[in-house]
C-alpha positions as a Markdown table, in Angstrom:
| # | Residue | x | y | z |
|---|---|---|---|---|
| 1 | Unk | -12.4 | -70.6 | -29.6 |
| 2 | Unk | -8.6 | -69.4 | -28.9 |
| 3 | Unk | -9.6 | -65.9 | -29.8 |
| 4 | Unk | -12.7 | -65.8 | -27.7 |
| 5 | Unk | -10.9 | -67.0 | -24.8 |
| 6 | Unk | -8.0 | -64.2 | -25.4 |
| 7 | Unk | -10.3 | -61.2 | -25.4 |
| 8 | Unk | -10.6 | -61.3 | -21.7 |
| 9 | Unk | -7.0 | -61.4 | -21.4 |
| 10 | Unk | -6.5 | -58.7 | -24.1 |
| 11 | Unk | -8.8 | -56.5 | -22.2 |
| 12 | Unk | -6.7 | -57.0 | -18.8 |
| 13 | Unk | -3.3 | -56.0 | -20.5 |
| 14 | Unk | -5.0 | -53.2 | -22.0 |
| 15 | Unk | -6.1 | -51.9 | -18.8 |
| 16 | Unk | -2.9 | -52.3 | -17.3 |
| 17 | Unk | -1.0 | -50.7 | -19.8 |
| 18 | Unk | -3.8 | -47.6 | -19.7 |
| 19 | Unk | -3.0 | -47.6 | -15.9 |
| 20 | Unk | 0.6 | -47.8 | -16.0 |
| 21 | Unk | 0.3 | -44.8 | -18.9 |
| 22 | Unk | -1.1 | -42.9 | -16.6 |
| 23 | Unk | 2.0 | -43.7 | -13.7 |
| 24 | Unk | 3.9 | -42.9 | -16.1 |
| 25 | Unk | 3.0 | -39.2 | -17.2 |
| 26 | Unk | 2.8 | -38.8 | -13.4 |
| 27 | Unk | 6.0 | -39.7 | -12.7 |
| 28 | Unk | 7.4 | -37.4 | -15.3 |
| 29 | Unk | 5.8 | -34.9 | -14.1 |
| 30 | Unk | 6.8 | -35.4 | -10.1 |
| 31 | Unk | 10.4 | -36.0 | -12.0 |
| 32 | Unk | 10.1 | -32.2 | -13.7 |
| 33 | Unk | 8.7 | -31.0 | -10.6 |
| 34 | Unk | 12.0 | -32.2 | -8.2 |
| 35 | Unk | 14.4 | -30.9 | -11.5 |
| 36 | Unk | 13.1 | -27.9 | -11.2 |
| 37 | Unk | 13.0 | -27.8 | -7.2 |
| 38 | Unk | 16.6 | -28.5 | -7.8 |
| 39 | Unk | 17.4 | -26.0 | -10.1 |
| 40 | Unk | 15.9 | -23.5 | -8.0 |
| 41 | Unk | 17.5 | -24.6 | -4.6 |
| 42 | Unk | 21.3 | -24.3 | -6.7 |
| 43 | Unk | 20.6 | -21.1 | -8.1 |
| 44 | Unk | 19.6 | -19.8 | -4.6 |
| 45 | Unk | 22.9 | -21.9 | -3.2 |
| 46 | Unk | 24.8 | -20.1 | -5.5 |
| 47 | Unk | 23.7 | -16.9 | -4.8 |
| 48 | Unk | 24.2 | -17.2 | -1.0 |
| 49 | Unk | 28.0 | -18.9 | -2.2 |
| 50 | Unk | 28.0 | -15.7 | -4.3 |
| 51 | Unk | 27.1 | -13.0 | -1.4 |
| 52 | Unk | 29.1 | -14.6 | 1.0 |
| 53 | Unk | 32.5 | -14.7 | -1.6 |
| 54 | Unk | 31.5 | -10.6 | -1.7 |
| 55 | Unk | 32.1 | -10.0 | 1.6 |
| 56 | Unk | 35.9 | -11.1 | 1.1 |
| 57 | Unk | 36.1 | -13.0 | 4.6 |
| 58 | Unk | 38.0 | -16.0 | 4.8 |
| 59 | Unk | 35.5 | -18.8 | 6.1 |
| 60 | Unk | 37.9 | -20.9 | 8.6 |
| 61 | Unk | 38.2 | -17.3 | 10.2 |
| 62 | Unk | 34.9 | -16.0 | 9.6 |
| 63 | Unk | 33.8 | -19.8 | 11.6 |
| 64 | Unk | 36.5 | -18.2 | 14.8 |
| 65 | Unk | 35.1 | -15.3 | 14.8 |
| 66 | Unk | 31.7 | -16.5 | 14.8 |
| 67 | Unk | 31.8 | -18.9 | 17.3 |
| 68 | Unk | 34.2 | -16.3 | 19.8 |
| 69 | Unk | 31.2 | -13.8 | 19.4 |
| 70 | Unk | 28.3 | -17.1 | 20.4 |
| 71 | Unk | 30.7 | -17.4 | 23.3 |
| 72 | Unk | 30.9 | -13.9 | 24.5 |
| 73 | Unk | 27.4 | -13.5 | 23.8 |
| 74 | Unk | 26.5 | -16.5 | 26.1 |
| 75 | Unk | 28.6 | -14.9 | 28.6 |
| 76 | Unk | 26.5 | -12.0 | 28.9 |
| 77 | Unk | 23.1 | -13.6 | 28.2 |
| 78 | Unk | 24.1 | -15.7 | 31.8 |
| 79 | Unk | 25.4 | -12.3 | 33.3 |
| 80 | Unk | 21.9 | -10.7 | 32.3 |
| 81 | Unk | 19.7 | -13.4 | 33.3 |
| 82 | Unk | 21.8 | -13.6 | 36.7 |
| 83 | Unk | 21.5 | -9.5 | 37.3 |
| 84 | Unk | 17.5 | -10.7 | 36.3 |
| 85 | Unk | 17.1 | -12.9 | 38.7 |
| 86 | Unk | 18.5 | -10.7 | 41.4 |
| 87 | Unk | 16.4 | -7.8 | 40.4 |
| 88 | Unk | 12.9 | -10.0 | 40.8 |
| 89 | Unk | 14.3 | -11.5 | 43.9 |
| 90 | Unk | 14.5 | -7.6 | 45.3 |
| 91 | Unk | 11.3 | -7.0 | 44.1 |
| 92 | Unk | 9.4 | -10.0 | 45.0 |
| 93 | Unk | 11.0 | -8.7 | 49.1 |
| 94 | Unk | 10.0 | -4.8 | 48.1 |
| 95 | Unk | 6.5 | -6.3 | 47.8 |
| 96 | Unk | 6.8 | -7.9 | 50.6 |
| 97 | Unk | 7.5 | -4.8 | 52.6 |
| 98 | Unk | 4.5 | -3.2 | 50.9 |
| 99 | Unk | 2.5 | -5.9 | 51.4 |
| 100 | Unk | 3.9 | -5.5 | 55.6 |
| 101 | Unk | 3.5 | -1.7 | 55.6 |
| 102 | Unk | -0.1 | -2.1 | 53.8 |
| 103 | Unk | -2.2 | -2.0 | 57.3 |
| 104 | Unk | 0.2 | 0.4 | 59.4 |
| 105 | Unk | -0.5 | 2.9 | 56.0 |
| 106 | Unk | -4.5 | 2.1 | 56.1 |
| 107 | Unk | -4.6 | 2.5 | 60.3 |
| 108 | Unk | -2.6 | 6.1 | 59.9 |
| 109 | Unk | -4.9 | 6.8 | 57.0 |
| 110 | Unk | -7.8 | 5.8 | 59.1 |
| 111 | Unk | -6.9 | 8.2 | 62.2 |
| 112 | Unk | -5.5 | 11.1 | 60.5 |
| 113 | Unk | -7.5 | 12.1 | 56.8 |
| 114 | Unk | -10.8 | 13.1 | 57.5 |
């Protein structure tokens, strides 16, 4: 009678350990998968740490110089979008003189091409 009642039970554990088989080999496999992700994101780390030590620049000057070139760079982008501004500005008003000069240029047309 024991047994009988304790091959439900050894069915259920079976399952379970079937099911947490299978959670296993999948989490070996997403555990492979981020190793390898890893691997490949240090190799390509150190190739970057490698070009960079080629170029023979110091990087607390490299960061000065960088950052003195964003500024100066910023500088002009404002400069040019200033000199941009002013430009439309002129030629939003040189269109507005064409758009004046538009019926005195149709009347003179009208009178004097035949």
């Amino acid at each position: 009678m024991l047994i009988k009642n304790m091959l439900p039970v050894f069915i259920c554990l079976s399952g379970v350990f079937l099911c947490s088989c299978d959670k296993h080999k999948l989490l070996i496999a997403e555990r492979e998968q981020v190793e390898s992700e890893i691997n490949r994101m240090q190799a390509e780390t150190k190739l970057l740490d490698d070009k960079f030590l080629s170029l023979k620049v110091d990087a607390s000057s490299a960061r000065v110089i960088l950052d003195r070139n964003n500024t100066e760079l910023t500088h002009k982008n404002a400069a040019l979008e200033q000199e941009l501004s002013l430009l439309s500005k002129k030629c939003s008003d040189g269109e507005g003189v064409v758009k004046s000069l538009q019926p005195k240029l149709e009347s003179y047309k009208s009178k004097f091409v035949r």
